[in-house]
C-alpha positions as CSV (number, residue, x, y, z in Angstrom):
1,X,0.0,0.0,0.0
2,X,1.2,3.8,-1.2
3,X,0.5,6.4,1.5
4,X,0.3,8.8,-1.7
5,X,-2.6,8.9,-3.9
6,X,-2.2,8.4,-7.4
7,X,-3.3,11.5,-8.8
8,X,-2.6,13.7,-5.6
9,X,-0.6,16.9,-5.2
10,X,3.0,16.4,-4.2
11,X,3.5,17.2,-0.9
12,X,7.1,17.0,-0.5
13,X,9.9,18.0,-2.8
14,X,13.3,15.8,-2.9
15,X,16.5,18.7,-2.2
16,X,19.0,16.2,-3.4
17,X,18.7,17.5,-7.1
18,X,18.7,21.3,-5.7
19,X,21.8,20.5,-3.8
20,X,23.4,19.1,-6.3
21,X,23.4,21.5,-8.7
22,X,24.4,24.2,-6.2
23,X,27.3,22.3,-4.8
24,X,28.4,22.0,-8.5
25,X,27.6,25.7,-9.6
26,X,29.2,26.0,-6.2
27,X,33.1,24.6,-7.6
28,X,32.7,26.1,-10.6
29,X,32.5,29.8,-9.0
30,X,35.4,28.6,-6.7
31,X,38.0,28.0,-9.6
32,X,36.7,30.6,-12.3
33,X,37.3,32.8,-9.3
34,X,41.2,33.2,-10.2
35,X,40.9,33.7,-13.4
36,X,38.2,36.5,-12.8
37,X,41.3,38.2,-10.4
38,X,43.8,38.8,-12.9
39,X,44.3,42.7,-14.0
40,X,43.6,43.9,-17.4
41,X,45.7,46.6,-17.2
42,X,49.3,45.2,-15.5
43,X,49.9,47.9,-12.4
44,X,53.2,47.6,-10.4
45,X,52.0,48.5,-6.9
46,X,54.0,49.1,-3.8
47,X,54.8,46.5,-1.7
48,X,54.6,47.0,2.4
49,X,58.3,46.1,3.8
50,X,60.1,46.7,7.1
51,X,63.7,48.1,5.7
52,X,65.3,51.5,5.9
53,X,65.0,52.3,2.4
54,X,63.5,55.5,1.0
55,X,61.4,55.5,-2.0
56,X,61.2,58.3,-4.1
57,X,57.5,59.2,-5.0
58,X,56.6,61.3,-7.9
59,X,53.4,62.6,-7.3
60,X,50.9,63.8,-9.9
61,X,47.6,65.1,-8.9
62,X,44.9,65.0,-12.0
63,X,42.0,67.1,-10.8
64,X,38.5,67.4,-12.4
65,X,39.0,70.9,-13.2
66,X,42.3,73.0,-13.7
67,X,46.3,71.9,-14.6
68,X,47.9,69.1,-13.5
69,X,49.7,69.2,-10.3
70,X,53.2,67.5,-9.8
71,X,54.1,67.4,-6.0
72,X,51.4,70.3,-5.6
73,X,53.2,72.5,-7.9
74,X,50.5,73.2,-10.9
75,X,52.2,72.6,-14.5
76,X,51.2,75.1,-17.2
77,X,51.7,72.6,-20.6
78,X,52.0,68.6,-20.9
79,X,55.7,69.2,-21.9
80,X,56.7,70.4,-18.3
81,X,55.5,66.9,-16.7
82,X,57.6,64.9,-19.3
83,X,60.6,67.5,-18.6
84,X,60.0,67.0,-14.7
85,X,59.6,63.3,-14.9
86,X,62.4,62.6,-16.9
87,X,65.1,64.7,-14.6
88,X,63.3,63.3,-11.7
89,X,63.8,59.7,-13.1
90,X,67.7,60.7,-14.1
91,X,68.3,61.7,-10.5
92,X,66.9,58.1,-8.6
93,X,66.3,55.4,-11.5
94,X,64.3,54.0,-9.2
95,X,61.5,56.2,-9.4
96,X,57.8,55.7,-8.5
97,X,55.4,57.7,-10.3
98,X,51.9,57.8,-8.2
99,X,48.8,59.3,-10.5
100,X,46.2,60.8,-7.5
101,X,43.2,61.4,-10.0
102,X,39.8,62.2,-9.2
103,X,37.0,60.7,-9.7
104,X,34.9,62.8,-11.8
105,X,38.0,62.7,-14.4
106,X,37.3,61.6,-17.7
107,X,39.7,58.1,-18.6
108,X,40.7,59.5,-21.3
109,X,42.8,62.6,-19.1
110,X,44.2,60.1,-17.4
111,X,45.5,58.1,-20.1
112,X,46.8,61.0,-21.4
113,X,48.9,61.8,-18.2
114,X,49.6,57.7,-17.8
115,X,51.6,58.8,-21.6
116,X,52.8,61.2,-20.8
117,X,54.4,59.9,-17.5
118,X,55.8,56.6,-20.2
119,X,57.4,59.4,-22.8
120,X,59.6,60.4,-19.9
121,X,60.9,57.2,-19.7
122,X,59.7,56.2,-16.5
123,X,58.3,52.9,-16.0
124,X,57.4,52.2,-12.4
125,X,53.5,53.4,-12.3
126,X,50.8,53.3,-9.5
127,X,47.3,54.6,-9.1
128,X,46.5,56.0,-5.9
129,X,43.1,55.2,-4.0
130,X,41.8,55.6,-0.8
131,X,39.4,52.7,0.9
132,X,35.9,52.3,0.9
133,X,33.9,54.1,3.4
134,X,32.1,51.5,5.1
135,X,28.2,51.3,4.3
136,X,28.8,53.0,0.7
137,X,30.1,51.4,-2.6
């Protein structure tokens, strides 16, 4: 004898199935995950260390409105941040350029600085950023 009626309503539903599939959807998040990681753009960022040595920062400021600003000094024409780059980048070869720009700044400003920055011959690049404010995105 069935306790279920042959034309009745299900009232139970099996989860094996459902668990299944998520488990499985599950693994395949886990190892697409790495791939999903890797930068488009390649950025050499600073690395945290506990030695003595200085590092020379280059900064360049790129705000919304108004010139360029290298190490708060505003520039009047693009050729004056490849001219300071480069002597900059003669004096400590191991120079670190870090673009600050804001947020409202069209990509296409900063890629103009970012090739600007490269034509002086300087290769070591970061963006700055500051963290999230908790609660916003």
């Amino acid at each position: 004898m069935t306790s279920a009626p042959q034309n009745g309503v299900i009232a139970g539903i099996n989860i094996t199935p459902l668990v299944d599939v998520s488990l499985v959807l599950l693994v395949i998040f886990i190892v697409t995950a790495k791939l999903v990681v890797t930068p488009v753009v390649p950025l050499e960022l600073p690395r945290a260390s506990q030695s003595q040595e200085v590092q020379v920062i280059f900064a360049v400021a790129v705000p919304k409105t108004g010139p360029i600003l290298v190490d708060g000094a505003p520039l009047a024409a693009d050729e004056a941040l490849v001219r300071l780059a480069r002597d900059a980048s003669t004096r400590d070869p191991g120079l670190r350029v870090v673009i600050d720009a804001d947020g409202a700044v069209s990509h296409r400003r900063v890629i103009h600085v970012l090739d600007l920055i490269r034509r002086a011959g300087v290769a070591r690049v970061a963006f700055g950023a500051l963290p999230a404010e908790a609660g916003s995105e």
